[in-house]
ZATOR-106788 format. One line per 4 residues: number of its first residue (from 1); their letters; for each residue x, y, z of C-alpha. Coordinates in pm, 1 decimal. Layout:
<sites>
NUM) A) X,Y,Z | ...
</sites>
This chain:
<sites>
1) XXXX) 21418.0,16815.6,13354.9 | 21154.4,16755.8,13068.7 | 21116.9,16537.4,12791.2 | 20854.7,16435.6,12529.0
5) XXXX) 20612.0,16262.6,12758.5 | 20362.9,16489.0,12952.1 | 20352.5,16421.9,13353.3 | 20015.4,16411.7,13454.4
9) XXXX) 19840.5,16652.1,13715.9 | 19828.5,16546.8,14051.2 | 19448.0,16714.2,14077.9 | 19352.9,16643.8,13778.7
13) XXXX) 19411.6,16254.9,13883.5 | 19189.3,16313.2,14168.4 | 18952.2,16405.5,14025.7 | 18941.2,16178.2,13764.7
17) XXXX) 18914.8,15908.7,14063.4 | 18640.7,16131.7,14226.9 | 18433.7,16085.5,13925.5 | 18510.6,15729.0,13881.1
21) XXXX) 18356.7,15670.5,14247.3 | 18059.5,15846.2,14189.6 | 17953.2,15671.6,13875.7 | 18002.2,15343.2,14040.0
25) XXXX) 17797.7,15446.0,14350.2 | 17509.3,15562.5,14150.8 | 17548.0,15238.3,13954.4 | 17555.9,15032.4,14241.4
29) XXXX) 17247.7,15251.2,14397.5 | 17046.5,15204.2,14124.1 | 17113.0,14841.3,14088.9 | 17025.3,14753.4,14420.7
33) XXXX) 16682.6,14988.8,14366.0 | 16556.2,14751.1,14118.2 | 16669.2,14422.3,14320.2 | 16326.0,14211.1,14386.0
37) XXXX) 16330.5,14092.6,14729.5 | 16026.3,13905.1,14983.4 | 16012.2,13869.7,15292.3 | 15730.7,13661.0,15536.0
41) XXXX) 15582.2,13631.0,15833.5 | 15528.9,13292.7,15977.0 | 15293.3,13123.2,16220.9 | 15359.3,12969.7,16480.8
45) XXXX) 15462.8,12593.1,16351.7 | 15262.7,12426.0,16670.0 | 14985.6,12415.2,16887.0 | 14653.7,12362.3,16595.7
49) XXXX) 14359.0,12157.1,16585.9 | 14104.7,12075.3,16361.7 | 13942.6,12436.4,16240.2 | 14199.7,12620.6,16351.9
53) XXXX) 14310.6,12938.3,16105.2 | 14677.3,13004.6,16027.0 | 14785.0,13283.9,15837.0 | 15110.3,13423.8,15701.6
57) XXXX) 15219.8,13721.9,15491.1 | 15439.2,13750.7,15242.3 | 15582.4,14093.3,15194.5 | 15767.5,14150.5,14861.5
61) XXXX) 15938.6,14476.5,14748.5 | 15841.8,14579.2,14398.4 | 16057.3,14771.7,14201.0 | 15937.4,15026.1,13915.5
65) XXXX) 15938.1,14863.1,13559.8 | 15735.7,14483.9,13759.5 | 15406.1,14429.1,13692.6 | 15303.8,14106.7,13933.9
69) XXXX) 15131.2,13804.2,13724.8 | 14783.6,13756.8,13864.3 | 14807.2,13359.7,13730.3 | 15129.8,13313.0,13979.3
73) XXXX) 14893.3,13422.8,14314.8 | 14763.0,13102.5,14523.1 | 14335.8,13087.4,14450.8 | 14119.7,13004.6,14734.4
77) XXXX) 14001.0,12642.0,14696.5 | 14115.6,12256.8,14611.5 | 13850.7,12211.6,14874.9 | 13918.3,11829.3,15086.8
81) XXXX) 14308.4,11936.9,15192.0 | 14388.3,11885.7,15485.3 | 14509.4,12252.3,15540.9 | 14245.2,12480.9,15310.1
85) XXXX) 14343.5,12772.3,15158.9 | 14004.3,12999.1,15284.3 | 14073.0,13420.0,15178.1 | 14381.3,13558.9,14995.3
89) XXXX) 14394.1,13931.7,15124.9 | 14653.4,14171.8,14931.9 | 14757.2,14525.6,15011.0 | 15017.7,14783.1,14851.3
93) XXXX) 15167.5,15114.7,14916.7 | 15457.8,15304.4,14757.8 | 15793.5,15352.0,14840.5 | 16130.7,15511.5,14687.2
97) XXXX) 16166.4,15318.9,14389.0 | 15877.5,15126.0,14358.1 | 15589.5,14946.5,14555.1 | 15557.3,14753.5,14858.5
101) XXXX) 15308.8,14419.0,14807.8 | 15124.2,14230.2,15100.1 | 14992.5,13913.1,15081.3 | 14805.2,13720.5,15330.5
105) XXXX) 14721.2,13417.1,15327.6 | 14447.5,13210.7,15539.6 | 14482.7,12905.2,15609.4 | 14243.6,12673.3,15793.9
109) XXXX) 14303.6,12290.8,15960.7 | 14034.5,12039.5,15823.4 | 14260.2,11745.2,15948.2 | 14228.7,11578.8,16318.7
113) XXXX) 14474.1,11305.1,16359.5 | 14491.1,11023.0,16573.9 | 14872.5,11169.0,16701.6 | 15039.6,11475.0,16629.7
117) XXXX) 15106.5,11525.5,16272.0 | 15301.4,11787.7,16048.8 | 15114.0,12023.1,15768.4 | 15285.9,12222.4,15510.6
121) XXXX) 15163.9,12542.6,15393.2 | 15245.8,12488.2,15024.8 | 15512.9,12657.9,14841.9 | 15469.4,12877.7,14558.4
125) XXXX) 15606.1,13113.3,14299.3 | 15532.2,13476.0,14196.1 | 15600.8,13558.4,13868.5 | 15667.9,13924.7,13763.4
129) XXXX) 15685.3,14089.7,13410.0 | 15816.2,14399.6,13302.6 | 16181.2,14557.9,13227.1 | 16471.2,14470.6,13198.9
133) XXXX) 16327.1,14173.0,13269.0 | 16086.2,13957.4,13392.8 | 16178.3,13781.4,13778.5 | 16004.9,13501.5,13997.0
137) XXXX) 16032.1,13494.6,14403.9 | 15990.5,13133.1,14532.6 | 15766.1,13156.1,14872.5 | 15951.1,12829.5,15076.0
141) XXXX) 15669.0,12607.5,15231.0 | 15571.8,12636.7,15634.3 | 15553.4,12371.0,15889.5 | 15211.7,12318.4,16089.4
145) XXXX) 15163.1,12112.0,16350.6 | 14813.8,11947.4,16414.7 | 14740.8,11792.7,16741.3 | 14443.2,11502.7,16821.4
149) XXXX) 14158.2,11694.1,16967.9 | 14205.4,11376.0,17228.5 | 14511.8,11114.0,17267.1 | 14411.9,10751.6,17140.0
153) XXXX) 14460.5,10594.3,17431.0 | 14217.9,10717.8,17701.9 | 14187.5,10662.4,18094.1 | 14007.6,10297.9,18183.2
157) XXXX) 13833.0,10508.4,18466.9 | 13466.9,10535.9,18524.9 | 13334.6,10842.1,18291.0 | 13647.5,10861.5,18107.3
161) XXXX) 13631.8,10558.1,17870.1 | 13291.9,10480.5,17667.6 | 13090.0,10708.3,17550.5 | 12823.7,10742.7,17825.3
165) XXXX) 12460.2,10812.4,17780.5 | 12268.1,11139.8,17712.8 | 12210.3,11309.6,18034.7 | 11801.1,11342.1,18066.8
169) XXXX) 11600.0,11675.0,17982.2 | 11590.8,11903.0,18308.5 | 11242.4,11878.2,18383.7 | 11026.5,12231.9,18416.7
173) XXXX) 10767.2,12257.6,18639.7 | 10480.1,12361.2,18434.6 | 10199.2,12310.5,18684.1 | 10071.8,12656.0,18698.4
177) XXXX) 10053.3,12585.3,18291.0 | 9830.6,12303.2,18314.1 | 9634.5,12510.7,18589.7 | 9543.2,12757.1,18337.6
181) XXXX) 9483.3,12535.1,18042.9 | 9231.5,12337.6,18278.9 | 9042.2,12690.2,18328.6 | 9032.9,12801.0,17990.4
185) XXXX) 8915.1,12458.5,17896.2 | 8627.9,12512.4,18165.5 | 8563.1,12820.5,18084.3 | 8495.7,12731.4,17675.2
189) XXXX) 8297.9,12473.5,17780.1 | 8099.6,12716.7,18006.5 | 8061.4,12945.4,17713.2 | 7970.6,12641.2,17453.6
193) XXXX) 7699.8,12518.7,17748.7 | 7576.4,12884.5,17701.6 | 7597.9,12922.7,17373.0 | 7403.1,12578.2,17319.8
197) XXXX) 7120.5,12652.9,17560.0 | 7040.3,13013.1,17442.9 | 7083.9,12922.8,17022.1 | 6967.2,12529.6,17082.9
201) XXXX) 6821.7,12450.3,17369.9 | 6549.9,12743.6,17470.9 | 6483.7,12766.7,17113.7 | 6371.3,12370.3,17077.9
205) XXXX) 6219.3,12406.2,17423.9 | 6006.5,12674.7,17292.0 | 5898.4,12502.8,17002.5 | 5817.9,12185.5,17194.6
209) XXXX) 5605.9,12428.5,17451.3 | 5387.4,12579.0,17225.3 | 4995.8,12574.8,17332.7 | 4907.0,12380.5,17025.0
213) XXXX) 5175.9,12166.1,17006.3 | 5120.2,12039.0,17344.0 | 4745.1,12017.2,17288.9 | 4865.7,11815.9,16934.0
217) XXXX) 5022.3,11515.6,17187.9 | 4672.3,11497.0,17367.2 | 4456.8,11448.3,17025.5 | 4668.8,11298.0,16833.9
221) XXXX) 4651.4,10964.7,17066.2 | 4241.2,11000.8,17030.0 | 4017.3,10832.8,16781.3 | 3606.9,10845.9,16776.5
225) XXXX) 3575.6,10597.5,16978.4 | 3757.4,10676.3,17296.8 | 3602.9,10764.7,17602.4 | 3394.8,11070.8,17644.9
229) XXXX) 3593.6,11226.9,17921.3 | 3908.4,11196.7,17683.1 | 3719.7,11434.5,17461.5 | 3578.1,11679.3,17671.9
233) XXXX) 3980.3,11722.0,17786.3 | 4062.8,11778.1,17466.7 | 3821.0,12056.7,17398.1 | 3983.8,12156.7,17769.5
237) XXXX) 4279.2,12176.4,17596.0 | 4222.7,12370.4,17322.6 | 4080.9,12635.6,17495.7 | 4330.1,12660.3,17686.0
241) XXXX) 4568.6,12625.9,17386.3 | 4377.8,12946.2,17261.4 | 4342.3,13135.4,17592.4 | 4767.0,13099.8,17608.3
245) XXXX) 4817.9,13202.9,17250.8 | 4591.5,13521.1,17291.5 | 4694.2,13599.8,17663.7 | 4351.9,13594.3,17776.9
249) XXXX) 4025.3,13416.3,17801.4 | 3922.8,13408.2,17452.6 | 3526.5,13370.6,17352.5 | 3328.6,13275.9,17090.2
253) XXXX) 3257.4,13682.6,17021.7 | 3632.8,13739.4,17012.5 | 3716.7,13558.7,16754.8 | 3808.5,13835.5,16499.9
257) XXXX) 4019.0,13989.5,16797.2 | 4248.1,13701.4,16824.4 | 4246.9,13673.2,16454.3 | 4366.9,14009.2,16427.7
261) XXXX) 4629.1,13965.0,16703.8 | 4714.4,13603.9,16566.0 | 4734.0,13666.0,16169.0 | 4885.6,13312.6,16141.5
265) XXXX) 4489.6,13169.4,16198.5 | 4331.7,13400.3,15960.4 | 4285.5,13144.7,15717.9 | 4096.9,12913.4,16031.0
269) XXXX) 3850.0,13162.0,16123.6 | 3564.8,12995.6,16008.1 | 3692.7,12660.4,16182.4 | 3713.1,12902.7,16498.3
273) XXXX) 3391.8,12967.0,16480.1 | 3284.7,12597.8,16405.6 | 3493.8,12507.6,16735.9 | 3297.7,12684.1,16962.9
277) XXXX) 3006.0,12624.6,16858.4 | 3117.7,12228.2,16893.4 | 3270.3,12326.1,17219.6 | 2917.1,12488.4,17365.3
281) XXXX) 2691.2,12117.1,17197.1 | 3002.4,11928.0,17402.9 | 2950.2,12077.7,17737.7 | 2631.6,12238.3,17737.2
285) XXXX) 2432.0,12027.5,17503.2 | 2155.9,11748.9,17545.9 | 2450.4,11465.3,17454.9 | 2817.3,11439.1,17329.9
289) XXXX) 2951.6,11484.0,16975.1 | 2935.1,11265.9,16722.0 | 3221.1,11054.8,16529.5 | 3220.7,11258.7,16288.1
293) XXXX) 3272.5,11618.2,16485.6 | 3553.9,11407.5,16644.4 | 3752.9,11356.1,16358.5 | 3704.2,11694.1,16229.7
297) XXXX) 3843.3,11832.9,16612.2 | 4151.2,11628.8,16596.4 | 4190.0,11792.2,16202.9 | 4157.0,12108.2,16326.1
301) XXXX) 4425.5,12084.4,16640.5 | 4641.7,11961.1,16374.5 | 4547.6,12248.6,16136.3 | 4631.1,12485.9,16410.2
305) XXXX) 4962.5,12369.4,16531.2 | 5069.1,12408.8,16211.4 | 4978.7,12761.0,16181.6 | 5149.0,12834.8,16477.4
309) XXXX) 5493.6,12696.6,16335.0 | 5406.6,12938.6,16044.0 | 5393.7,12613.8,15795.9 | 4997.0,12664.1,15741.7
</sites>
């Protein structure tokens, strides 16, 4: 039996449910894609000393339409805490409906206490912007425990109270050291020695050794009036000053020889010849020289030595 109202169809009711159900799935899908959630991973909240690191991540799931605020991330620094922030390290990588963000933080302990004492890694807040709107994620704060790197009270027993005194250097045996630095130091000075004799030593000898040098000491001590036989040795000793220069006997006829040989004396060749001719009155004469032909000798030994040294 029918009247004016229309019964409705049993499928068509189902259906009409059906789609109801759908719409709120997909509603409740997509509004649990854009929910903003973090996560962490915490430290142990024990066990640290001074310079310890501790580090913990914070893991936060991004949805598409949040941009993270740079301003809201914690900045290395505020240097003289107790616990330092030292290195923020961040990471990110997609997933369905958005982005997956990483944060790690460093930590480290700048704190030694007397006794055990308690840290917090600071809380914070990240602040996102975007659509349909912009969301913040409070990051709770983390225990830390920081232990003495000793107890206060120490052990009365020998060693383990005052501080005790630096231990000594080792000693090295450096013998064989010292053993070599004595020979090298021999062995310069037996070089120097050398060195000494060969640029000093023959050198001055040689000067001091020269024929009329050494005849120079003998007439230089003389005057006119000493002895004869004083005088006749120092006419010895000038020949023999000139027989050492030349190498040989030299006479009164080889005079320009030993000039030529010896062009130091050119310029005494005349007082050469005057020489020997004093020489043969001295020793083969009717008397001895007179005062005169003395002072003249001891002029000319001097004349000579210097024309040896080359200063004539």
């Amino acid at each position: 039996m029918t009247n004016g109202a229309r019964t409705p169809d049993p499928a068509r009711r189902r259906l009409r449910r059906a789609l109801l159900g759908w719409v709120l799935a997909v509603s409740a899908f997509g509004a649990a894609a854009m929910q903003l959630e973090a996560s962490t991973s915490d430290p142990r909240a024990f066990g640290y000393q001074v310079g310890d690191t501790v580090s913990r991540t914070v893991t936060v799931d991004q949805p598409d339409g949040l941009v993270l605020d740079e301003a809201s991330v914690p900045r290395p620094g505020a240097r003289g805490n107790a616990l330092e922030l030292r290195s923020v390290e961040r990471s990110s990588s997609g997933q369905s409906g958005g982005r997956r963000l990483e944060i790690r933080l460093a930590y480290q302990v700048f704190l030694s206490p007397p006794e055990p004492r308690t840290l917090e890694m600071p809380s914070f807040t990240l602040r996102f912007k975007g659509e349909p709107r912009a969301q913040e994620l409070r990051i709770d704060s983390w225990p830390v425990t920081v232990s003495p790197l000793v107890p206060v009270d120490v052990s009365s027993r020998h060693g383990l109270g005052d501080l005790r005194p630096d231990a000594p250097p080792p000693l090295i045996d450096n013998r064989f050291g010292r053993y070599r630095l004595i020979a090298y130091g021999c062995a310069a000075l037996l070089l120097l020695a050398w060195l000494a004799h060969v640029y000093i030593g023959l050198p001055w000898w040689g000067r001091a050794h020269r024929p009329f040098t050494m005849a120079w000491r003998t007439l230089r001590g003389l005057t006119p009036a000493s002895p004869d036989a004083q005088w006749r040795e120092a006419y010895q000793r000038l020949h023999a000053a000139l027989n050492q220069s030349m190498g040989e006997v030299v006479f009164e006829q080889g005079i320009d020889r030993f000039v030529g040989a010896r062009p130091r004396f050119a310029h005494l060749r005349d007082d050469l010849a005057t020489f020997f001719a004093q020489s043969r009155t001295e020793f083969f004469g009717a008397g001895g020289a007179d005062k005169g032909d003395r002072t003249w000798l001891i002029d000319f030994c001097r004349r000579c030595r210097d024309a040896e040294r080359g200063s004539a």
